[in-house]
C-alpha positions in Angstrom: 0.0 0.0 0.0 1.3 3.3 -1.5 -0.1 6.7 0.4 0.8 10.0 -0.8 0.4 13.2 1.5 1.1 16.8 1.0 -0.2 20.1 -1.1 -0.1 21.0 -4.5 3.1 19.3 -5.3 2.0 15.9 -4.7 -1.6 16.3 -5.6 0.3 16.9 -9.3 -1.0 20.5 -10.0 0.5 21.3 -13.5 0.7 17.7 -15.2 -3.0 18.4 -16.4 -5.3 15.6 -17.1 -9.1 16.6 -16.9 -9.6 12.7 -17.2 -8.4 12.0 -13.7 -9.6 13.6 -10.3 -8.9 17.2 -9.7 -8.0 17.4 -13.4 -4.2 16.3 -12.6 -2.1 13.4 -12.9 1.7 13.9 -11.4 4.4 12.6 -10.4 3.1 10.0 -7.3 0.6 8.7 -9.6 3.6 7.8 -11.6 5.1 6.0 -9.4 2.2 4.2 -8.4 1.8 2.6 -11.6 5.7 1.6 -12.1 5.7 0.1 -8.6 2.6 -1.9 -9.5 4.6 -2.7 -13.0 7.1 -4.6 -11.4 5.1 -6.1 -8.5 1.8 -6.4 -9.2 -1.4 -5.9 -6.1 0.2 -2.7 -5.4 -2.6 0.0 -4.0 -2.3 3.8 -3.5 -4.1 6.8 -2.1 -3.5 9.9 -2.7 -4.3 12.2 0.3 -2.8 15.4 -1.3 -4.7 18.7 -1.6 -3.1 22.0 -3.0 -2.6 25.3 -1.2 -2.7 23.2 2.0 -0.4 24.0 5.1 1.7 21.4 7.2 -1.6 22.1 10.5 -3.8 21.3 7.2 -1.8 18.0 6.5 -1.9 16.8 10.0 -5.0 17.1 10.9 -6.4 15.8 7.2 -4.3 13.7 6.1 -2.4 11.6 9.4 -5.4 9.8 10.5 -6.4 8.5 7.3 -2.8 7.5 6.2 -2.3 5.5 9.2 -5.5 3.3 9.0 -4.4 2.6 6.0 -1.2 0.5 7.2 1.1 2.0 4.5 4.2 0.1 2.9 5.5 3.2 1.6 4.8 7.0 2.3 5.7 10.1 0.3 5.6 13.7 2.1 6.2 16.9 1.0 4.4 19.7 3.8 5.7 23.2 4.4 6.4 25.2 1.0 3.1 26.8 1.6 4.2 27.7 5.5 7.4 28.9 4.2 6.2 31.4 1.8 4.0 33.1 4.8 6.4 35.3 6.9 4.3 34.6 9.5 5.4 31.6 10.1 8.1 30.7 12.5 10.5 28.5 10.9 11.7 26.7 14.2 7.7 25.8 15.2 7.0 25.0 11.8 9.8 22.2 11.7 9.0 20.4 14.9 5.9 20.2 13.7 7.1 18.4 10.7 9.3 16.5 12.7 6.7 15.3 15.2 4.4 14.1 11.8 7.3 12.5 10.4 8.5 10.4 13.5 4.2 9.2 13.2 4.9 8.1 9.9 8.4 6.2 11.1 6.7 4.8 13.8 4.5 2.9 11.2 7.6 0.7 9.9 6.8 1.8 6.7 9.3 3.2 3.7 9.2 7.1 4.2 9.9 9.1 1.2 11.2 13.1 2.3 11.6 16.1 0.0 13.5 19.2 -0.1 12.4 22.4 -1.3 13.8 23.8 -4.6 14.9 26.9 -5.1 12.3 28.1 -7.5 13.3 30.9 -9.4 9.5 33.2 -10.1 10.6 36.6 -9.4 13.3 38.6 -7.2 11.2 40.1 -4.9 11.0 35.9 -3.5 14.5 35.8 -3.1 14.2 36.4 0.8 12.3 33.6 1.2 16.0 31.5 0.0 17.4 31.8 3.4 14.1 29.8 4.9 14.2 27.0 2.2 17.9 27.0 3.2 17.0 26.2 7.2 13.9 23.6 5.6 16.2 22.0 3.3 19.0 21.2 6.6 16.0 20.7 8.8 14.4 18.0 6.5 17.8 16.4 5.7 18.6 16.1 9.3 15.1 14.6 10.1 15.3 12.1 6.9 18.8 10.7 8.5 17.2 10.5 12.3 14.1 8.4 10.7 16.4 6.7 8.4 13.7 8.1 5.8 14.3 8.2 1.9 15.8 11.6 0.5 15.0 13.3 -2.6 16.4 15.9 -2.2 14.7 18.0 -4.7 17.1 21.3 -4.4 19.8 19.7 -6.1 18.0 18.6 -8.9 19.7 20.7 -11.5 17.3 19.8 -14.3 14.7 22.0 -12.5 17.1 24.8 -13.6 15.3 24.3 -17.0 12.2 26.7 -17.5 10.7 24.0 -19.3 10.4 21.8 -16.2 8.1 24.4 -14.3 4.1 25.3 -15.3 3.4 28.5 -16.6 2.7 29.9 -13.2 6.3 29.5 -12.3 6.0 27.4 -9.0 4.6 24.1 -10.4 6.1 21.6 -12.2 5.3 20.8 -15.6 3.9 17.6 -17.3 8.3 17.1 -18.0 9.0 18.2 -14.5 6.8 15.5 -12.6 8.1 12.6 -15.5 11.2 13.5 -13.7 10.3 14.0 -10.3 9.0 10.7 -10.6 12.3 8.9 -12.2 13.8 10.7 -9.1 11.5 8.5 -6.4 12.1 5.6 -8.3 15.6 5.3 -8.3 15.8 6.0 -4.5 13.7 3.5 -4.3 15.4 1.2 -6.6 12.2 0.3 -8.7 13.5 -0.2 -12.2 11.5 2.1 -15.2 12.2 3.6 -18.3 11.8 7.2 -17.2 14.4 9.3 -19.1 14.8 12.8 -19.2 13.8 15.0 -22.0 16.3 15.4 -24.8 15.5 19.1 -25.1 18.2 21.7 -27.0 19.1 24.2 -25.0 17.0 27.1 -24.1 16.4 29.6 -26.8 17.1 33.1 -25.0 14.3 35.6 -24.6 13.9 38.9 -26.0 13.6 42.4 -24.1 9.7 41.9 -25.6 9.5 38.3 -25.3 9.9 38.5 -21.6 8.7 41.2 -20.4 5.2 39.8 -22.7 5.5 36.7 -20.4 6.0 39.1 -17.2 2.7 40.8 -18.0 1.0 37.6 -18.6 2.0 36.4 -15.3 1.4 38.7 -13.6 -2.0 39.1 -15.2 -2.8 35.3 -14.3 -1.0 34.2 -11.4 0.0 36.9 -9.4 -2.8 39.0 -9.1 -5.4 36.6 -8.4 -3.2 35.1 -5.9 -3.4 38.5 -3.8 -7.3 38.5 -4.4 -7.4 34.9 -2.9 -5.4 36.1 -0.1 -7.6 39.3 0.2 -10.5 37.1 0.8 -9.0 34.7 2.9 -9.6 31.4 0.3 -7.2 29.2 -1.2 -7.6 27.1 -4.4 -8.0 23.7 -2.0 -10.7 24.5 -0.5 -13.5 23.2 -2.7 -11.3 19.9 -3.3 -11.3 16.5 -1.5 -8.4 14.3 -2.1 -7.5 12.6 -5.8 -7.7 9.2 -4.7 -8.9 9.3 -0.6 -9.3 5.3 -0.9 -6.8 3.0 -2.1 -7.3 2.1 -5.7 -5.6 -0.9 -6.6 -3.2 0.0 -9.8 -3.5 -2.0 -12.7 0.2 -4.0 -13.9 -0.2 -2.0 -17.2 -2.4 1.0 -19.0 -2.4 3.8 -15.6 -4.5 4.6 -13.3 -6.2 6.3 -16.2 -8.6 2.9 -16.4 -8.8 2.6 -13.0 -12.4 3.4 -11.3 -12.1 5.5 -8.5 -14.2 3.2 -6.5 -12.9 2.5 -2.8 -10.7 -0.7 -2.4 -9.7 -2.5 1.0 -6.5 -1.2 2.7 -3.6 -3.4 3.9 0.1 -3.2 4.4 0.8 -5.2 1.6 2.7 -5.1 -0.8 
């Protein structure tokens, strides 16, 4: 039994497909299916929701995970504490701590994340010295747990623009492909997963870019302030992708899998 908890970045906002729930596919799905490729009874749930905090994850998303008597968790919680100055880095991190040592505690395979450094404007680049503390935090806490690390900020293939959405903080269809060839090899599950064979950026123009800054600004930035303004978050209408384990199919996705409910169990 696979469970995968977190926000956007595991849900799989920006690897669009309005054929599976939420309308996205991403990277754990991914993995799902080439875990279930070469053992076969393999079941996942996906608890993730976007725009949701490390509190949100807790008190959604623990409960559920554990009665499901996971073989393998991935979590990714925080990036949306981290970009609320608010937040106090050293209270955020034992919290994470305390919901990681839960997930230990279970004997399953725990899969940790870093942060990347995403590059979507310079008026972010305060924020690097707090992914800086969350990236040594988390890599501290995965050795303590003896959890898996993928340790996302030294990806460099993320330096790519190519890899990220068009609102700049998600990764693309390419990027979650990749995330996903990432998991697997910590995990040692054989796939064919490559990365893309893309020639090398072609540079922008004055116009070029500063059409793209407008257009971003136009429809990401702003009507994240408005959501912000009214207190909402794009999560908050959504229920998890797949909030009872669906057992994956050896071959063709969870594309063809019903989203009915399927028993639990620790194994495989």
């Amino acid at each position: 039994m696979f469970v995968a908890l977190g926000d956007s970045f595991t849900e799989g906002v920006g690897d669009r497909d309005e054929r599976l729930p939420n309308g996205v596919r991403g990277w754990a799905d991914r993995v799902a299916e080439k875990l279930a490729k070469a053992q076969p009874g393999w079941k996942y749930a996906n608890l993730a929701i976007r725009s949701k905090r490390l509190r949100h994850i807790i008190d959604e998303q623990l409960e559920p995970a554990l009665r499901m008597r996971p073989a393998l968790v991935t979590l990714y919680a925080g990036g949306n504490d981290i970009l609320d100055l608010k937040t106090d880095m050293s209270t955020l991190m034992a919290g994470y701590e305390e919901l990681v040592a839960q997930l230990a505690a279970t004997g399953a395979t725990l899969v940790l994340f870093t942060g990347f450094d995403v590059k979507v404007s310079a008026l972010l680049e305060p924020l690097k010295k707090r992914n800086t503390f969350y990236n040594q935090q988390v890599r501290a806490i995965a050795e303590k747990y003896s959890a898996v690390l993928v340790d996302y900020w030294c990806l460099d293939a993320f330096h790519d623009r190519r890899m990220w959405d068009t609102d700049r903080l998600h990764m693309s269809k390419a990027g979650h492909k990749y995330l996903a060839g990432q998991v697997l090899d910590q995990l040692g599950v054989p796939h064919k997963i490559r990365p893309k064979d893309w020639e090398p950026p072609t540079p922008l123009t004055l116009r070029e870019w500063e059409r793209r800054q407008r257009r971003w600004v136009h429809d990401w930035v702003l009507p994240l302030f408005g959501r912000k303004l009214r207190g909402v978050t794009l999560g908050d209408e959504l229920t998890p992708r797949w909030p009872e384990p669906v057992k994956v199919p050896r071959k063709g996705g969870l594309k063809k899998v019903a989203a009915g409910a399927s028993d639990g169990g620790a194994a495989p």
